[in-house]
Biopython code that builds the backbone (N, CA, C, O; Angstrom):
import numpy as np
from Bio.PDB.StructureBuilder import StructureBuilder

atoms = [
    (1, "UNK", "N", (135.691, 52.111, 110.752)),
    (1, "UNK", "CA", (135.612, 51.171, 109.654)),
    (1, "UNK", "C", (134.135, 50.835, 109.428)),
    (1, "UNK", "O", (133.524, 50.385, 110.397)),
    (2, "UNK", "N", (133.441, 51.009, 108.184)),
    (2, "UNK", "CA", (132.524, 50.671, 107.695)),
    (2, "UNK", "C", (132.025, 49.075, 107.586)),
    (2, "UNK", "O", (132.798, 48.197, 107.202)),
    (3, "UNK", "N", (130.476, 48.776, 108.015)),
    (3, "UNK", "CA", (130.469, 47.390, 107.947)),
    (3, "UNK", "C", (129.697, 47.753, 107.011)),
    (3, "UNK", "O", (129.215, 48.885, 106.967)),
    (4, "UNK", "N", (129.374, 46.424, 105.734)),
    (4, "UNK", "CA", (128.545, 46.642, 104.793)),
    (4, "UNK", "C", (127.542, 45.068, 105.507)),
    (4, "UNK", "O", (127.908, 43.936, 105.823)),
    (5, "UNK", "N", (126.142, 45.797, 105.513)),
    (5, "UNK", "CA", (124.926, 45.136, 106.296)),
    (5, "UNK", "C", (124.605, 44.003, 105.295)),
    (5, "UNK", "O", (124.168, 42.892, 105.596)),
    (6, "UNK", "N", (124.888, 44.457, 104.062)),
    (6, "UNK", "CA", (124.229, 43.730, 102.641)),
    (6, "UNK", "C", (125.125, 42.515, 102.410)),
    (6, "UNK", "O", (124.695, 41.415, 102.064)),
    (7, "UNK", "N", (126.434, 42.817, 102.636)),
    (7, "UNK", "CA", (127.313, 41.461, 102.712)),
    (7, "UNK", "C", (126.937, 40.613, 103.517)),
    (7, "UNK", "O", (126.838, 39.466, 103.080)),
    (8, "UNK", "N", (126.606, 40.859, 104.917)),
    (8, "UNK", "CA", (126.653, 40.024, 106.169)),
    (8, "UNK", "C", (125.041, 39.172, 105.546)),
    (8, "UNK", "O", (125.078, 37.949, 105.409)),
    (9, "UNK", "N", (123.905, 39.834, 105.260)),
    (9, "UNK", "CA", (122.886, 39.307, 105.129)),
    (9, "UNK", "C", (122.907, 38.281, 104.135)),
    (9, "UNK", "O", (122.310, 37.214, 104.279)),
    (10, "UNK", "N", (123.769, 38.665, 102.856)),
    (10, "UNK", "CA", (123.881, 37.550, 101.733)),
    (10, "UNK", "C", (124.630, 36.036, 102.693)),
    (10, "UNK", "O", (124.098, 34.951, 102.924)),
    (11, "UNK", "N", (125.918, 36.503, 103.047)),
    (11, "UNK", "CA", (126.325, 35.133, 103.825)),
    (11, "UNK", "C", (125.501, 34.850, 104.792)),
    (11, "UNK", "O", (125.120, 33.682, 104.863)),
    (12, "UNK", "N", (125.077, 35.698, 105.649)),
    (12, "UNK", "CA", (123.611, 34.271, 106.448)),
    (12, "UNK", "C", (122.815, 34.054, 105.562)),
    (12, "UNK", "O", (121.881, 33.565, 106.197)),
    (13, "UNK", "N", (122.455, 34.075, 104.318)),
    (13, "UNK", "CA", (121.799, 33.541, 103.770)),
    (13, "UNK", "C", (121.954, 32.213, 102.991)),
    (13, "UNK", "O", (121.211, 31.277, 102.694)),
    (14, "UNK", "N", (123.642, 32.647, 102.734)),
    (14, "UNK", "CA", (124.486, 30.994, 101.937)),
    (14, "UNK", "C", (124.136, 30.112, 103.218)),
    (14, "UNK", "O", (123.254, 29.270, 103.388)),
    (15, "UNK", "N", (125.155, 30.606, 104.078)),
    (15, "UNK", "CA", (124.588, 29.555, 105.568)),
    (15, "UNK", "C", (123.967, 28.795, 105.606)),
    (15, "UNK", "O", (124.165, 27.584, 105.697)),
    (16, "UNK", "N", (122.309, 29.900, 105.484)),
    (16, "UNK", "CA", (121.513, 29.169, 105.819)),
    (16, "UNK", "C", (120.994, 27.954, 105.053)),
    (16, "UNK", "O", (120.381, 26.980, 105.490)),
    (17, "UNK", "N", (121.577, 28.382, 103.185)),
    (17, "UNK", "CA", (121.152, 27.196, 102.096)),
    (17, "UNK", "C", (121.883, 26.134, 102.542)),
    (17, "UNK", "O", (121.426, 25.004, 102.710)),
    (18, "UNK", "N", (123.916, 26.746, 102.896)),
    (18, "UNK", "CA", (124.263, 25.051, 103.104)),
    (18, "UNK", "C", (123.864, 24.436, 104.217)),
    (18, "UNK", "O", (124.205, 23.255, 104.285)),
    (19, "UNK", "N", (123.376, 24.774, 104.925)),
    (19, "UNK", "CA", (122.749, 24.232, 106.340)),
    (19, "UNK", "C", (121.613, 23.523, 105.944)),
    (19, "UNK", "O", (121.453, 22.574, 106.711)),
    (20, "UNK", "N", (120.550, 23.586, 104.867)),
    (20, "UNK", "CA", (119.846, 22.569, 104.301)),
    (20, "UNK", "C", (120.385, 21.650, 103.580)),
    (20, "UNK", "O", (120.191, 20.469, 103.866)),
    (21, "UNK", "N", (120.983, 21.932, 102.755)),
    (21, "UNK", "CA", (122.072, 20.831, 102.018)),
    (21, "UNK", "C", (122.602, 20.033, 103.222)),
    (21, "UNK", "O", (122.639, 18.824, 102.996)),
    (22, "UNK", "N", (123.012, 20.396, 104.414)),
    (22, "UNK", "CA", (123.457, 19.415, 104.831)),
    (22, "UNK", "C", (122.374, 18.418, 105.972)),
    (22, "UNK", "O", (122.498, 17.337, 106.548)),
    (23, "UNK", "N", (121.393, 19.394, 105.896)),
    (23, "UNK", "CA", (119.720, 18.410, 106.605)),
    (23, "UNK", "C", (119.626, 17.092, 105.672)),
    (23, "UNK", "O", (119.530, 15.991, 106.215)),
    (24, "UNK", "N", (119.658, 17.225, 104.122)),
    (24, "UNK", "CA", (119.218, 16.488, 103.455)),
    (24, "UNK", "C", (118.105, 16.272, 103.567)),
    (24, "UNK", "O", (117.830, 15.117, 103.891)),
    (25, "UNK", "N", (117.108, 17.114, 103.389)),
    (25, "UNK", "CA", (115.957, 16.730, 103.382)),
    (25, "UNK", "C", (115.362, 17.608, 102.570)),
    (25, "UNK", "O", (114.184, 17.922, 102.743)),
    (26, "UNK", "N", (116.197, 18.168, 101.467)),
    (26, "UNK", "CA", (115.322, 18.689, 100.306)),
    (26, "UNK", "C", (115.036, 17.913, 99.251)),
    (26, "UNK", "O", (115.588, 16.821, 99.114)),
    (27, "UNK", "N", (114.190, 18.357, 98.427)),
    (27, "UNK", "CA", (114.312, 17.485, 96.960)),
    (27, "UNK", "C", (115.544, 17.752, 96.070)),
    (27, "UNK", "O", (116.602, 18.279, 96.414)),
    (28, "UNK", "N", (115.200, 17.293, 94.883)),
    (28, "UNK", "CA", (116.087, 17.311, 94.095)),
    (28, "UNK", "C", (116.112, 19.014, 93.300)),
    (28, "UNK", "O", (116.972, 19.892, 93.226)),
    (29, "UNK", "N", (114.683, 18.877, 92.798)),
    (29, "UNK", "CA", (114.125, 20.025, 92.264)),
    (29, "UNK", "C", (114.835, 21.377, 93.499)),
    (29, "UNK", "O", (115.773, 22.076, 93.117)),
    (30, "UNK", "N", (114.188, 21.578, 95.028)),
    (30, "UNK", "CA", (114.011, 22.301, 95.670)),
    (30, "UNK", "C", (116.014, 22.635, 95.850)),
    (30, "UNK", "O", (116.392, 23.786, 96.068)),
    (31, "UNK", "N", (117.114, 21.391, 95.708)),
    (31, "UNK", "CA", (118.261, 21.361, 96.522)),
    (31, "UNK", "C", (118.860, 22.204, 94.500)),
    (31, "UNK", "O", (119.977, 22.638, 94.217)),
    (32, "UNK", "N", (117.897, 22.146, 93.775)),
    (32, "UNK", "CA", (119.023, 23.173, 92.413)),
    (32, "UNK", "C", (118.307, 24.541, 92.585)),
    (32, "UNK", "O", (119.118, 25.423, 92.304)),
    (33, "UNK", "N", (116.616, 25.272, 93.081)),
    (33, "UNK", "CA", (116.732, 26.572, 93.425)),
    (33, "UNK", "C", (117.968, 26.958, 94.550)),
    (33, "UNK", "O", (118.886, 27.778, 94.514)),
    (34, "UNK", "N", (117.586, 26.089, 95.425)),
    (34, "UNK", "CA", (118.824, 26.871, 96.261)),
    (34, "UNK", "C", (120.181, 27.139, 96.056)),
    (34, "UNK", "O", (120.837, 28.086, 96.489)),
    (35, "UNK", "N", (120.669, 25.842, 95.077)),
    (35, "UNK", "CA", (121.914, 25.812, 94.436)),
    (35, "UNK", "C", (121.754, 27.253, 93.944)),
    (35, "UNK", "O", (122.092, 28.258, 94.569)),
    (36, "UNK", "N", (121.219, 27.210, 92.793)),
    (36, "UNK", "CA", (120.952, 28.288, 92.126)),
    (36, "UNK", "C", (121.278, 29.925, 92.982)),
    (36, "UNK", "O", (122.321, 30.579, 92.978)),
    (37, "UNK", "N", (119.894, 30.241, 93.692)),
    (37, "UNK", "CA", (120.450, 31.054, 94.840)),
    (37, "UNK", "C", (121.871, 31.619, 95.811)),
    (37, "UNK", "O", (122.407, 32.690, 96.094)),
    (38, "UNK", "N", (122.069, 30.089, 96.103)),
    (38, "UNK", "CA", (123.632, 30.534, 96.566)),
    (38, "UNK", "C", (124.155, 31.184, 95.900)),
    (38, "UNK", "O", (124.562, 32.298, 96.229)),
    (39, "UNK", "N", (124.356, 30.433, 94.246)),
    (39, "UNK", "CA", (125.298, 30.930, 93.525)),
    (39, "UNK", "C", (125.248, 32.705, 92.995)),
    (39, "UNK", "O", (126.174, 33.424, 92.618)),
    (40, "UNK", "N", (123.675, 33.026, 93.167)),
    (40, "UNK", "CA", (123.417, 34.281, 92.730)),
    (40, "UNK", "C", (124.132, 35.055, 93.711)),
    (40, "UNK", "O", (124.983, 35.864, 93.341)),
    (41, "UNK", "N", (123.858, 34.875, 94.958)),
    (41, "UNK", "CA", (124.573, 35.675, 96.546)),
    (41, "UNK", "C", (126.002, 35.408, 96.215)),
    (41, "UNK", "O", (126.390, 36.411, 95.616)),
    (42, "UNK", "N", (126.860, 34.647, 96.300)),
    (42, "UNK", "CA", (128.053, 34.793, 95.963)),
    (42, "UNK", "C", (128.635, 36.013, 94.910)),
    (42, "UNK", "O", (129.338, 37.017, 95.027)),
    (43, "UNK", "N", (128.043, 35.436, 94.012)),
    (43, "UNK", "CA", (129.165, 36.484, 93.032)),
    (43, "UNK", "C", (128.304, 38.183, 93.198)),
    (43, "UNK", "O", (128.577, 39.270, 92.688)),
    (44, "UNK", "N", (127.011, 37.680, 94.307)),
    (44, "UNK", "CA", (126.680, 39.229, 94.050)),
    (44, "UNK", "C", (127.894, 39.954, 95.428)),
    (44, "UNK", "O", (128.309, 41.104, 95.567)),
    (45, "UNK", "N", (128.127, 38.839, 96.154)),
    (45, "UNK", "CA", (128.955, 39.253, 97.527)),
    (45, "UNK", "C", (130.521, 39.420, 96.621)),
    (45, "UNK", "O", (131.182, 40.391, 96.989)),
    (46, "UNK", "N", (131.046, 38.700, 95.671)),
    (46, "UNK", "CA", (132.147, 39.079, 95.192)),
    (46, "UNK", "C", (132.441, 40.488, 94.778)),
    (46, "UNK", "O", (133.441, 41.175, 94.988)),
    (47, "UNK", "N", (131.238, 40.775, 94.087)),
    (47, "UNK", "CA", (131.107, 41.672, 92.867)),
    (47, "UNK", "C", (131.203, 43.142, 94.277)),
    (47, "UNK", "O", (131.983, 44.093, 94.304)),
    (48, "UNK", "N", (130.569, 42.936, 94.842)),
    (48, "UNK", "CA", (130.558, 44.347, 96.156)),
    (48, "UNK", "C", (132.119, 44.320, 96.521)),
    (48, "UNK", "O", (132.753, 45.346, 96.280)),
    (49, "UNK", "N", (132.815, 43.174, 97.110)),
    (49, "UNK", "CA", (134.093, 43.247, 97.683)),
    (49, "UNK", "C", (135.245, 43.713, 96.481)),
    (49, "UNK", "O", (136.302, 44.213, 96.866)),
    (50, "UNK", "N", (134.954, 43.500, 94.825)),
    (50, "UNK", "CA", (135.546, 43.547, 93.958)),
    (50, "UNK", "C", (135.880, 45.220, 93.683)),
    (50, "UNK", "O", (136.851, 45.760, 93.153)),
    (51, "UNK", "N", (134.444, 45.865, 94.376)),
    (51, "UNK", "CA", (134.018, 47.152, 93.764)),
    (51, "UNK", "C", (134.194, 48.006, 95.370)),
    (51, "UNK", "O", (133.554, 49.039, 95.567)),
    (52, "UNK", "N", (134.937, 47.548, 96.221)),
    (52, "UNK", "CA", (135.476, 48.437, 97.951)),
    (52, "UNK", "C", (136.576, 48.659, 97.122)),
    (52, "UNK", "O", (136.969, 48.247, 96.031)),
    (53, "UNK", "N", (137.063, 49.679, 98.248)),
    (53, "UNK", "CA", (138.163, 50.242, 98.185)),
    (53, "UNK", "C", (139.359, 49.935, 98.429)),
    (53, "UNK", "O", (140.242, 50.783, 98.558)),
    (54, "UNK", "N", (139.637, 48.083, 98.572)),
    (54, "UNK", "CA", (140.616, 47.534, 98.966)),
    (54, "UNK", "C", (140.979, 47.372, 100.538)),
    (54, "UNK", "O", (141.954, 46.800, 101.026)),
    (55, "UNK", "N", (139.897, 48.050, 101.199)),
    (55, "UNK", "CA", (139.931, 48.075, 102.408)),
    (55, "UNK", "C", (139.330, 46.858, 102.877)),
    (55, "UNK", "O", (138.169, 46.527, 102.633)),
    (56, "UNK", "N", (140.590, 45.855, 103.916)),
    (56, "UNK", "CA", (139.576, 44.446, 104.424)),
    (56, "UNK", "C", (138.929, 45.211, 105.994)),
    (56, "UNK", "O", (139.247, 46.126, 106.753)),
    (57, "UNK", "N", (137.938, 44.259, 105.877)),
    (57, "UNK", "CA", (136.966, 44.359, 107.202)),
    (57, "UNK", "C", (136.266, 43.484, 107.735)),
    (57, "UNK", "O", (135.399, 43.046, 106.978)),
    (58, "UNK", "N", (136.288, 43.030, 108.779)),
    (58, "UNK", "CA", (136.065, 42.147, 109.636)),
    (58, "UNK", "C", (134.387, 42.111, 109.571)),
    (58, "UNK", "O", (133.838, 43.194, 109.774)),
    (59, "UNK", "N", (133.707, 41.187, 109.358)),
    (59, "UNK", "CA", (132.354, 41.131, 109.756)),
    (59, "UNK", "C", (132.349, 39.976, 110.677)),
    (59, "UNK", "O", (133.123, 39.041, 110.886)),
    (60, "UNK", "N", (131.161, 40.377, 111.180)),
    (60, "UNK", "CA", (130.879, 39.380, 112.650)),
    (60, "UNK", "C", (129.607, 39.232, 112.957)),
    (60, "UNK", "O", (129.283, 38.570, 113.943)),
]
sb = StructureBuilder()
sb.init_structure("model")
sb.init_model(0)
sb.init_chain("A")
sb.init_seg("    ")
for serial, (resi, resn, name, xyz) in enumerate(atoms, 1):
    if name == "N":
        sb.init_residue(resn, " ", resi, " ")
    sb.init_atom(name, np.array(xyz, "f"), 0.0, 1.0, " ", f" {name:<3s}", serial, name[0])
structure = sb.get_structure()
């Protein structure tokens, strides 16, 4: 079974945004790039799982 490296890296990357969101210690300005960001990694992580072969796989 194939792991895709590019998925795993986008979610440590959400992680790592909500893991500041929950420091609270960004600005206002700094807490909508990251918003922003997340939201780009998500649907780019949807858009890959949308476009597999229906095959689920465990990442870890």
């Amino acid at each position: 079974m194939a792991k895709d490296p590019d998925i795993k890296r986008r979610m440590d990357r959400v992680e790592e945004i909500i893991d500041q969101f929950d420091a609270d210690e960004e600005s206002l300005e700094d807490g909508r790039e990251f918003y922003d960001e997340g939201q780009e990694l998500l649907a780019e992580i949807r858009e890959r799982l949308q476009d597999g072969d229906g095959e689920v796989i465990e990442i870890e």
